[in-house]
C-alpha angles and dihedrals in degrees: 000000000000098000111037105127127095120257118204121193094214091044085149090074085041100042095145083071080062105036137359084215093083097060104126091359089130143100104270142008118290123021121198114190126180123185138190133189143194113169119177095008088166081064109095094235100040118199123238124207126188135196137191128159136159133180141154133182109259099187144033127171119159123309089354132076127190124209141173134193140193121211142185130195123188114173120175123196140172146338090316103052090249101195127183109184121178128182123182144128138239146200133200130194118208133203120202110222096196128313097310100031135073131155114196119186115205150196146204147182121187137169111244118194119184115200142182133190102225095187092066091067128083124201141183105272082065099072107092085199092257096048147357116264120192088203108070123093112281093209094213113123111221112166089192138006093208137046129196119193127155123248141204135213134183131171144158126224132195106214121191131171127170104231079209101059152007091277129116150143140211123186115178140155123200137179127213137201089019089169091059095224121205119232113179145180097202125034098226096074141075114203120147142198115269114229110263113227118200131180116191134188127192132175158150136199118200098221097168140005088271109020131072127194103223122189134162152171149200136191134193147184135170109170102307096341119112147188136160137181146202140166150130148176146148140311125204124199098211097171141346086270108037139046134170134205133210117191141171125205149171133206102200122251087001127058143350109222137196119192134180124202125197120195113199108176101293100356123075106182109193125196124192135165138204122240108195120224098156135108078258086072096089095066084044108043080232082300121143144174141279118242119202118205128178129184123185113188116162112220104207119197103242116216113259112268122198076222154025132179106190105039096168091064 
């Protein structure tokens, strides 16, 4: 039970999975992401990951801004069908420091259920000793094959954005399933789930009229289990309307992946691909996985004001 939460490559298009902080910390007014995942497709049972989120900021007075956010989670794994689906929802306030600074700090609850398909399994007792029978007894004891339990989130993000250039920062930390819930096979233990700890860094560095430096990194742990990473790369403004984006991470000990983003007027697409440098790469030939991400983040044109006292909302 020491490793039961999702892991995206582009986290940075998906960064309520990191931290409910974020929840409203964007240019605009609604945001809209969708995410889908393959790792290890060379594997015979390969796994599946999706993604969907939407917030938008609901109030802003002053210095202070209120948002909320919904988000769903579907992971499939195994022979079994092993499925972990969470649904939930987050909000975020946020504090202008001035008029290129803002910190937010953020919560969620959500509803985890964790499910397997027993009957895709096959055991011992089933071997008749001439053949396998599906129908014998499989003498494993399972009192359920699903668990339901609530969980709750928290986090705090820095936020900072020139209002004379491309560049900008955000620095935040979250935990997740502070309650520890317990989700279960069998009723006669009480394993929980571990918190989950994450650190996330996001930025961007205006070099030249049309060219940003990005880089960006992510940390978790959840008991002894571990991932970092790190990566970074170049964005080119190649019109008003259009930019693209080339990266390279690493997530240690795991993958090397390159990733390309493409932003079309509301609309920013993302592809990255896992290149496997693990152990694990025995079973994949060093092959990974793609990962699919969409954002869709309007951009109105606000009415002209003589003034405005929180430029950074």
């Amino acid at each position: 039970m020491t490793g039961q939460d999702l892991h995206y490559s582009q986290f940075y298009l998906n960064p309520l999975h990191l931290n409910p902080a974020f929840t409203g910390i964007f240019r605009g007014d609604f945001r809209a992401t969708g995410q889908y995942r393959s790792p290890w497709a060379s594997v015979p049972v390969p796994y599946n990951t999706f993604s969907a989120t939407a917030d938008w900021k609901t109030l802003k007075r002053d210095l202070n801004l209120l948002s909320v956010g919904i988000q769903m989670q579907h992971d499939r794994a195994g022979d079994a069908a092993l499925t972990w689906t969470q649904v939930g929802a987050t909000a975020s306030v946020a504090h202008a420091l001035g008029k290129n600074q803002a910190i937010s700090a953020g919560a969620g609850v959500a509803f985890v259920q964790r499910a397997f398909d027993i009957s895709k399994l096959k055991f011992k007792n089933q071997w008749s000793g001439d053949l396998f029978d599906a129908a014998l007894p499989t003498g494993e004891n399972f009192d359920k094959n699903s668990g339901l339990a609530p969980t709750l989130s928290a986090g705090l993000n820095w936020h900072y954005e020139s209002s004379e250039s491309r560049s900008r920062l955000d620095a935040g930390v979250g935990a997740f399933h502070l309650n520890r819930p317990k989700i279960n096979f069998r009723d006669d233990t009480d394993q929980r789930l571990p918190t989950r700890l994450t650190v996330m860094l996001n930025g961007a560095l205006q070099t030249g009229e049309f060219t940003d430096f990005v880089a960006f990194g992510a940390a978790q742990q959840r008991s002894k289990a571990r991932e970092i990473v790190a990566g970074g790369g170049v964005r080119r403004v190649l019109s008003q309307d259009m930019a693209v984006q080339f990266t390279l991470a690493t997530r240690i000990g795991d993958a090397l992946i390159p990733a390309f983003q493409v932003e079309w007027l509301n609309w920013t697409a993302g592809l990255s691909y896992d290149w496997n440098i693990s152990d694990f790469d025995v079973a994949t030939s060093s092959r990974g996985g793609f990962e699919i991400a969409v954002v869709y983040r309007p951009l109105p044109v606000p009415p002209v004001k003589m003034f405005k006292s929180c430029p950074i909302f």
